[in-house]
N, C-alpha and C positions, 0 to 999 in steps of 0.2 A: 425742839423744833424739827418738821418735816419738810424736804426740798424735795421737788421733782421737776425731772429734766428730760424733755425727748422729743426727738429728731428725726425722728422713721420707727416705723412699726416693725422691722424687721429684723433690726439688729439687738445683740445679747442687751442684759438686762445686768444691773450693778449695783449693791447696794452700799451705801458709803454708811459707815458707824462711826463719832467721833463728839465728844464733849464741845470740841471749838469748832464755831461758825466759820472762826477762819480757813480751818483746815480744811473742812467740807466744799470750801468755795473754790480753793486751792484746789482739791482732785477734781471737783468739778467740772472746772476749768481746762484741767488738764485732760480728762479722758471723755468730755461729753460728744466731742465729733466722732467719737466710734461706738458711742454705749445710748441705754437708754439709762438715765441717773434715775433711782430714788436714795434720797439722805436723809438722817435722820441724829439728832445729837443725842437721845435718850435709847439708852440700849435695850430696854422693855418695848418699850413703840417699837423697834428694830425686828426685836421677834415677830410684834401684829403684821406688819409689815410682809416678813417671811412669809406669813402662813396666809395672809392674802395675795401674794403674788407666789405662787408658786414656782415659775418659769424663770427665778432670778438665779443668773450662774453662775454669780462669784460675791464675796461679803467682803470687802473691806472694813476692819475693824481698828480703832486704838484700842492699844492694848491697856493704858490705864486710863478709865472713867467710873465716875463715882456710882454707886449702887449694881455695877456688874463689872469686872472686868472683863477683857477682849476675848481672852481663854475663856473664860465661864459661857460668858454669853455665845461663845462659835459649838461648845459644848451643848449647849441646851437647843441649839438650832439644828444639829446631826440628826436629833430624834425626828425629825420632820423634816429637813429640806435636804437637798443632796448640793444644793450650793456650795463650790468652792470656796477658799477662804484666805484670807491674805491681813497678817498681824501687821500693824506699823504699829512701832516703839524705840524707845531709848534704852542705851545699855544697861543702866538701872533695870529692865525686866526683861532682860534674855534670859534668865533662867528660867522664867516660867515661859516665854517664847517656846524656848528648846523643849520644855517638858510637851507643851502643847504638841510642838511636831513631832514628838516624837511616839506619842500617843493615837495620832491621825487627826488630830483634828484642825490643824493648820496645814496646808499644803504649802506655803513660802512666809517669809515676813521682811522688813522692809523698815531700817533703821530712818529715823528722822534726824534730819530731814535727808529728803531724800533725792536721787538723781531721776529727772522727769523721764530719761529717753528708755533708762533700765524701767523704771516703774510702769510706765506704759509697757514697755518688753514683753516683761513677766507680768503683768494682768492680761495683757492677748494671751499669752500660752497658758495661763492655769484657766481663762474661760473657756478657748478651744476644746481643754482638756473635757472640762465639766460638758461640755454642746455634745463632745464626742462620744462620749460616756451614755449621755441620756438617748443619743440618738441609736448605738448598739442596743439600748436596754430595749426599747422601743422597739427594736428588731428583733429580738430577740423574744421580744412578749408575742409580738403580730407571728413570728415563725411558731413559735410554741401552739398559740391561740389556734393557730390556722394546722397546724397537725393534729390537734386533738378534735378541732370542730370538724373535720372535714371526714366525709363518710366513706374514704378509701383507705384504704393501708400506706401509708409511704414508708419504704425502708432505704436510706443513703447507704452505699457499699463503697470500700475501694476497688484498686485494680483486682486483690484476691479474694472478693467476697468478704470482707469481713463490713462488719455494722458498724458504720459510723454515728448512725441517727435513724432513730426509729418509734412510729405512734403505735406500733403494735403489740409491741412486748418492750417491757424492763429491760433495760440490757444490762442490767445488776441479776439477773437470774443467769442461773447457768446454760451455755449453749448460747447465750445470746447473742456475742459476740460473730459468730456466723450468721449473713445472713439468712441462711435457709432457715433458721430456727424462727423466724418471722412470720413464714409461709405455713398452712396447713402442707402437713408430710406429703398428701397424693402429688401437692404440686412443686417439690424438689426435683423431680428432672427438667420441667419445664423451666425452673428458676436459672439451674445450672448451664441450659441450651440458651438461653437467650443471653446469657450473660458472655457468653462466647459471640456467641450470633452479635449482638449489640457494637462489641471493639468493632467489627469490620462494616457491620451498616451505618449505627449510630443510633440507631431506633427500631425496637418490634413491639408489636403485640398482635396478642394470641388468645383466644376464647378457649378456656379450659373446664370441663366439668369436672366436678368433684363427688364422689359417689358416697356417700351417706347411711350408715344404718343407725333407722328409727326402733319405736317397740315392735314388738311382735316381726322381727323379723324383717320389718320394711324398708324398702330402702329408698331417698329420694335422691336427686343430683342437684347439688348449688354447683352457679355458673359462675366464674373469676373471666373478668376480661384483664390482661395483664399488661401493664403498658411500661416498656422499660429506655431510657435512653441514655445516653452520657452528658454527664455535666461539663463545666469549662475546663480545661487542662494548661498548665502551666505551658508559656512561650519554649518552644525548643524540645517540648516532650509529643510521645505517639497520643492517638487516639488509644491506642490499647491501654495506656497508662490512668486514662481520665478515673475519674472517678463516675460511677451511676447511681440511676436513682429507679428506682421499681416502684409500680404504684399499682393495686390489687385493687378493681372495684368489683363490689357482688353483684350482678347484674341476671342474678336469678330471677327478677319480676317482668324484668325488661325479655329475657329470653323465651319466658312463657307466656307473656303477653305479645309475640310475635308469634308463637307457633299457635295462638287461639285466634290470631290476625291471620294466618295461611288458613287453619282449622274454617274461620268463616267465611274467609275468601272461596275455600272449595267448597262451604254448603250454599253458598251464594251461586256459585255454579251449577249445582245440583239443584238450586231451586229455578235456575233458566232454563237449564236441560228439562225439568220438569215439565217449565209452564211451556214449554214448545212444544210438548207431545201430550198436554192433557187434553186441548182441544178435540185431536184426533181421537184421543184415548175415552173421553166422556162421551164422543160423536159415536163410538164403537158400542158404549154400554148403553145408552139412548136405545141404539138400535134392539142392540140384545134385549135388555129389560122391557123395552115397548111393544116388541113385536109377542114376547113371551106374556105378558098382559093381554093384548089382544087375542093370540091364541087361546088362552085360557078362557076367554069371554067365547070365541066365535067356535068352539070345538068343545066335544063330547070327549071324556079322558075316563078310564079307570082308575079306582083310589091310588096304585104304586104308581100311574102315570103322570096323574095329577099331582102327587108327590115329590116326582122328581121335578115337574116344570117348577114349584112355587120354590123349589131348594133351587134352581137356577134361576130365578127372577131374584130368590133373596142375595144369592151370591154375587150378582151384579149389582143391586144394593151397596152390599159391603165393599166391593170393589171401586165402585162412586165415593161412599164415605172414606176411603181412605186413597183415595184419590185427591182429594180435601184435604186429608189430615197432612199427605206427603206435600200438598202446598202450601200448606199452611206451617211447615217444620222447613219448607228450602228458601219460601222469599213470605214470610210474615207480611201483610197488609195491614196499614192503616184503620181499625174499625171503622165499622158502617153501620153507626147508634140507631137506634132505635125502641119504641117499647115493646118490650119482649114478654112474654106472658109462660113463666116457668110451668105451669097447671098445665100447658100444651107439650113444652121443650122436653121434661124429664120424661112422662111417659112413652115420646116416643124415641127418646136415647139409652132407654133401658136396657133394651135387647145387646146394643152397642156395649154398654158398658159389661152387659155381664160377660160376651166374648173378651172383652178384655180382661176381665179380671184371670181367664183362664191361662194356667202356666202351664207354657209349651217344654217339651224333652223331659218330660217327670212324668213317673208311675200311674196310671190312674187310680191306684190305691193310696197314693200321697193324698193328705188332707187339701182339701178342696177351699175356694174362697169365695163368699157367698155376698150378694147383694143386698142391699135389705134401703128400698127408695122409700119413705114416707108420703104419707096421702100429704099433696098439698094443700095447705087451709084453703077455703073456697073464696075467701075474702082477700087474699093474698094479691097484693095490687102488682101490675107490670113492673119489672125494672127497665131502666135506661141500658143497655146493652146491644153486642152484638150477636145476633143468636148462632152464627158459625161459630163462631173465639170462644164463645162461651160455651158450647160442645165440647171445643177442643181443651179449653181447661178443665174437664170435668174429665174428660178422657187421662190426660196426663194424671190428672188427681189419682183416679182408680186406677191407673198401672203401677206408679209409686208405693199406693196404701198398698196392692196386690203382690210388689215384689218386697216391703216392709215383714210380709205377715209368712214368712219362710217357714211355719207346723200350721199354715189355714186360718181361718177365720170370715169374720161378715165386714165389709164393706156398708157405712150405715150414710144414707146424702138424706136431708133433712133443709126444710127451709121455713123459714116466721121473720119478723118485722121486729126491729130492732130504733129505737131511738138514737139519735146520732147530731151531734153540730157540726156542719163543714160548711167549710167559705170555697171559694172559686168555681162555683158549680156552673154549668152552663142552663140556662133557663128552662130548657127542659125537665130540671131535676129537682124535687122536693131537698131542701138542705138538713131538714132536719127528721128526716126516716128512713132506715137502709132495707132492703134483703141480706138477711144471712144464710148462705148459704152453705150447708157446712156438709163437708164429707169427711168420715169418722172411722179409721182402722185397728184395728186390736194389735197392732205390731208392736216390734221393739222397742218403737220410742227413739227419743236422739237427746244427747247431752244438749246443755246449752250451747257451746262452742260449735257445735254444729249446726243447730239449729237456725244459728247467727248467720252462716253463711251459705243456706241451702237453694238463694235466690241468685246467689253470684252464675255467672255465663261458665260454664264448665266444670263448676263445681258438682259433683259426685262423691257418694261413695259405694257402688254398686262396683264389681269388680270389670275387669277391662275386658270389654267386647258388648257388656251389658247396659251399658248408661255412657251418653253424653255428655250430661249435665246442662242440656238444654230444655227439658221438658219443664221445669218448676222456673226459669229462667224468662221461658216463653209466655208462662201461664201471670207473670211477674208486669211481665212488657205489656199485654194485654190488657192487664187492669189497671195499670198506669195512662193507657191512651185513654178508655173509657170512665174514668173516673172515679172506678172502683179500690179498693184494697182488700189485702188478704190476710189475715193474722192467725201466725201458726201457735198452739199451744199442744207440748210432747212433753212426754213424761217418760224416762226410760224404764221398759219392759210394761206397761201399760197402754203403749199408742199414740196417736198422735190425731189433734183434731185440726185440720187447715178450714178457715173460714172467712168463704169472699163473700165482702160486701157489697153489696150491688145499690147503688141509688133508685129511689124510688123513681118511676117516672111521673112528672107533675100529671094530674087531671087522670091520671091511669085508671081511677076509679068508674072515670066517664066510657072509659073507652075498652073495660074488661070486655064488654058483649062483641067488642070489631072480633076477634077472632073466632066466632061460631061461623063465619062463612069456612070454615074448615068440614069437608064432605057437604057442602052444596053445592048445588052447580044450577046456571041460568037457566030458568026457567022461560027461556024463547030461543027459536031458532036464528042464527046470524049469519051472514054472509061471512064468509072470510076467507081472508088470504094466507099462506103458506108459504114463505121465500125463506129456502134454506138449501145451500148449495149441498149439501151430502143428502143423497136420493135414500139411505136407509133412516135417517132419521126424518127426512119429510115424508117418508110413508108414514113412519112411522106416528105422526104428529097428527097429521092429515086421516089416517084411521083411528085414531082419539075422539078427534071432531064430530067426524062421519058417526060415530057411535054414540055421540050425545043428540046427534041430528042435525046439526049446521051441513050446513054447503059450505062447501070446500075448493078451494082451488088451490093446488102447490104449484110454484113453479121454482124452477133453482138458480133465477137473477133479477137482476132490478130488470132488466130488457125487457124480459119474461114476463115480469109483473105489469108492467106499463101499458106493455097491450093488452091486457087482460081489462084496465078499469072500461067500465062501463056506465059511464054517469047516469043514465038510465036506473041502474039497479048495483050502485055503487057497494060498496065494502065496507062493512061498520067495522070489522076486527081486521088489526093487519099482525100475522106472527113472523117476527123476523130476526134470524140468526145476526149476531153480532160479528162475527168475523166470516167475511166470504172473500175471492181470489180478488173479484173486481170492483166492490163498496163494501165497506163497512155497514151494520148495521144503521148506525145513527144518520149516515148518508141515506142511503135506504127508504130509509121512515119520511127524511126531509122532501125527497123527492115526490112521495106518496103521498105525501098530507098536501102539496103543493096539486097534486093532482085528482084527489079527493079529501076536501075541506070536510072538518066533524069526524076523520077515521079514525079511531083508536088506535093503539100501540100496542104490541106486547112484546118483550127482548125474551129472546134463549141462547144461553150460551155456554160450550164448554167450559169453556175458563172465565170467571169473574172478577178473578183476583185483582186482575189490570186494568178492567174492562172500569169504563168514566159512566159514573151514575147516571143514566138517562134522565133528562127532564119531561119528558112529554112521554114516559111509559114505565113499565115493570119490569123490572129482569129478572126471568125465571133459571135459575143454573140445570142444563145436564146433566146428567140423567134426570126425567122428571117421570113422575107417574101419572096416570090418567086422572087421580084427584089432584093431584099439585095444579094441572093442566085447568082442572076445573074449576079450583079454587083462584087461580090467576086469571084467566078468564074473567069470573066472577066480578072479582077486584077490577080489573081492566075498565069493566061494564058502570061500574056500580055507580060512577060517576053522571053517565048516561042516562039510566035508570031510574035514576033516585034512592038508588041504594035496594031497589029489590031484587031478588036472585033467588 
């Protein structure tokens, strides 16, 4: 038969073994105000017992019952429970009592009958025993557990360095026993300073680099942050005596992800310092390049004179485009999708790209790196895009493929229509056809391990002064806003092909022809206004105009402007700078449409990178040429018109 007895959930647990009922009833009795009872008269059931309750901490057994005795059965219970154990018997089996204890596997026993106040006694102190025992082990597992799982060093020292406990090394190897033998070598002084330094504070830590040699020579630094303090010290002893504890974490990830957190902080500043002076800066080449356009229209030149002008009109070009590129590498923007029509974009970033591909400080007899653009198919539908970002990744592409191909080579960009399944697309976008557009260099090629991480923010391997490791980063971030991807495939010593796919734009097939207002210009004369507070670029704008035939009025403020309307003989076009001292553009326009209903819009602006997409016009960016001029215009109109130009 099986008895169980209990009282509280919280105290120890006991199990009574005995052939008579009465005995069972009797300790029952006797010990159930301080235990939780289960009994049992079958010493088989005893064991099932055991091995279902595992948390029981102490067995009372008889020593003689039929089919097991008390010794056999505490015997066969050792291999599974850690249960204390306590024989009661008569002097007839003290012999096998004694062998029992003396073997371990009886911890006391206890002649029948017995004294109630001893027997209680001694089952409190052999359960304490067993509670205490279990409750160490359990400490001892959770301390163990918790050294090995945890991803710092800990080494316990005494007062003279030596190792008490440590997850970092054996202390069965030799040297162990010190703890410096714990530590990488570079950092034994630092070990030995703090452990001095430690007796009188109580606590330091200290960020230590460790200087490393890789293959070839290379060397990196892993960062140890070291955190050492003193444990508790015995009543009536120094602090100097205590015992400490060291704790080594690698904080190498942590240390380079703050200096690329400083590294962006300062291009983040570079990109303010930028967009603070590009206004100025693109208001400057406006000028330059506009006035050197109309020169060339309004004057007679000889072939070297003419020469030189269009090499300074190109060079303010370039200076615009990378006026771009540099804001576009200090404060990255948001995309401003649209359908974009590659059959337009590459031909005229050719030129662009093949100055880039040229390498600066090398021989002109060094092998050369050559361009090679593919005709695009004519059928070739719009993608969803931005068409500055997507310059600038095509640029990044050909400086990379250009500094890859170290003995020369071609540069090969290539674009066709690819089949594709994507979900999340925004409505403007066919889900199931891409552009690939693929740019293709003869270089070295990259392991796969590299290849893997060539998108990471800093990551390079161009040597130092040469590469940020933003350029494939940025080109990365790009076509994640846009909805595009890029998928690299390299082969080492054969090359490497990166190829972004660009989303179709829905209906693009509809709307291939919109871009042939590219070199048209309106074909009627219009009234228009001019308000742009820098007098070299509203000349500049204002003889653009004058050269197509419109009538022109500049002035350089809204004041300016206001008295100028005429209702009479109103202002179909109004061209108005986006950032002036006393309104903004967008004020500007509001004011003007307020005072002539049905006027047009057209925005120019330095910098657009900040500038909030106008609803009621165009923004054309600075520097612009006399056909951009014309073909915004155009566009501005076409609404008006009916679409003729």
């Amino acid at each position: 038969m099986t008895f169980w007895s209990a009282k509280g959930p919280s105290r120890p647990l006991i199990l009574l073994v005995d052939d008579e009922e009465e005995i069972l009833v009797a300790l029952t009795d006797l010990l159930e105000d301080q235990y939780e009872i289960l009994s049992t008269t079958d010493p088989l059931k005893a064991l099932d017992l055991l091995r279902a309750h595992r948390d029981v901490a102490t067995i009372i057994s008889d020593q003689r019952m039929p089919g097991l005795t008390g010794d056999q059965l505490l015997m066969q219970a050792r291999a599974f429970s850690d249960a204390r154990s306590i024989l009661l018997t008569g002097y007839a089996d003290l012999e096998a009592v004694v062998s029992a204890l003396n073997q371990g596997q009886v911890q006391a026993y206890v002649h029948k009958p017995w004294d109630s106040d001893a027997l209680r006694s001694l089952v409190g102190e052999v359960t304490q025993h067993c509670l205490a025992q279990r409750a160490l082990r359990t400490e001892q597992a959770l301390l163990r557990g918790l050294m090995e799982a945890l991803p710092i060093g800990l080494v316990f020292s005494d007062r003279d360095g030596r190792c008490i406990r440590s997850n970092v090394r054996d202390e069965s190897e030799s040297g162990a026993e010190n703890e410096q033998a714990h530590f990488p070598e570079n950092l034994w002084p630092e070990i030995t300073a703090m452990r001095e330094d430690v007796r009188v504070s109580g606590q330091e830590e200290r960020l230590v680099g460790e200087v490393l040699t890789e293959g070839e020579g290379r060397s990196v630094t892993r960062w140890h942050e070291l955190t050492r303090l003193v444990l508790a010290w015995p009543e009536g002893a120094s602090r100097a005596d205590a015992w400490q504890v060291s704790m080594d974490r690698d904080v190498t990830s942590r240390v380079v992800m703050e200096s690329r957190l400083r590294q962006a902080e300062k291009l983040q500043s570079l990109g303010t310092l930028a967009g603070g002076i590009a206004h100025d800066f693109n208001n400057l080449l406006a000028a330059i390049s506009g006035s050197l356009e109309l020169l060339e229209d309004i004057a007679e030149f000889d072939e070297a004179s003419l020469a030189l002008l269009r090499n300074a009109a190109d060079s303010a070009q370039r200076g615009a485009v990378l006026t771009r590129r540099l804001l576009q590498f200090g404060r990255p923007r948001e995309a401003r999708l649209s359908a974009v029509s590659l059959g337009q974009l590459l031909p005229g970033l050719t030129d662009l790209l093949r100055q880039s591909l040229k390498k600066r400080g090398v021989p002109a007899s060094a092998a050369p790196c050559a361009l090679c653009v593919e005709d695009v198919p004519p059928d070739l539908p719009l993608v969803w895009s931005d068409a500055d970002q997507l310059e600038m990744a095509l640029l990044n592409l050909c400086v990379n493929a250009r500094d890859a191909m170290a003995d020369g080579g071609t540069v090969r960009i290539s674009a066709h229509v690819v089949e594709q399944k994507r979900t999340g697309l925004p409505a403007e976008c066919c889900p199931d056809r891409a552009v690939a557009l693929e740019v293709v260099d003869e270089g070295e090629g990259m392991p796969p391990e590299v290849a893997a991480r060539i998108f990471d923010p800093f990551f390079t391997t161009k040597d130092v002064g040469r590469g940020t490791g933003l350029g494939l980063s940025s080109v990365y971030g790009f076509l994640s806003r846009s909805y595009g991807e890029i998928v690299v495939d390299s082969v080492v010593g054969r090359g490497t092909r990166m190829t972004l796919l660009l989303p179709v734009a829905r209906g693009s097939q509809e709307r291939v022809a919109v871009p042939q207002l590219q070199g048209a210009k309106l074909e009627r004369r219009l009234k228009v206004l001019v308000l742009d507070d820098e007098a070299p670029v509203r000349m500049v704008t204002a003889g653009f105009l004058a050269q197509d035939g419109h009538e022109v009025t500049a002035v350089a403020s809204l004041t300016d402007a206001l008295k100028r309307v005429d209702l009479a003989s109103p202002f179909e076009l109004a061209i108005i700078d986006m950032r002036m001292p006393d309104h903004d553009g967008l004020a500007c326009a509001e004011a003007l449409l307020k005072a002539v209903p049905g006027l047009r819009v057209l925005f120019i602006s330095g910098h657009t990178d900040d500038m909030p997409a106008p609803e009621n016009g165009l923004l054309l960016p600075k520097p612009f040429t006399q056909e951009s001029l014309q073909r915004a215009v155009a566009e501005t109109m076409r609404s008006v018109d009916g679409g003729a130009s």
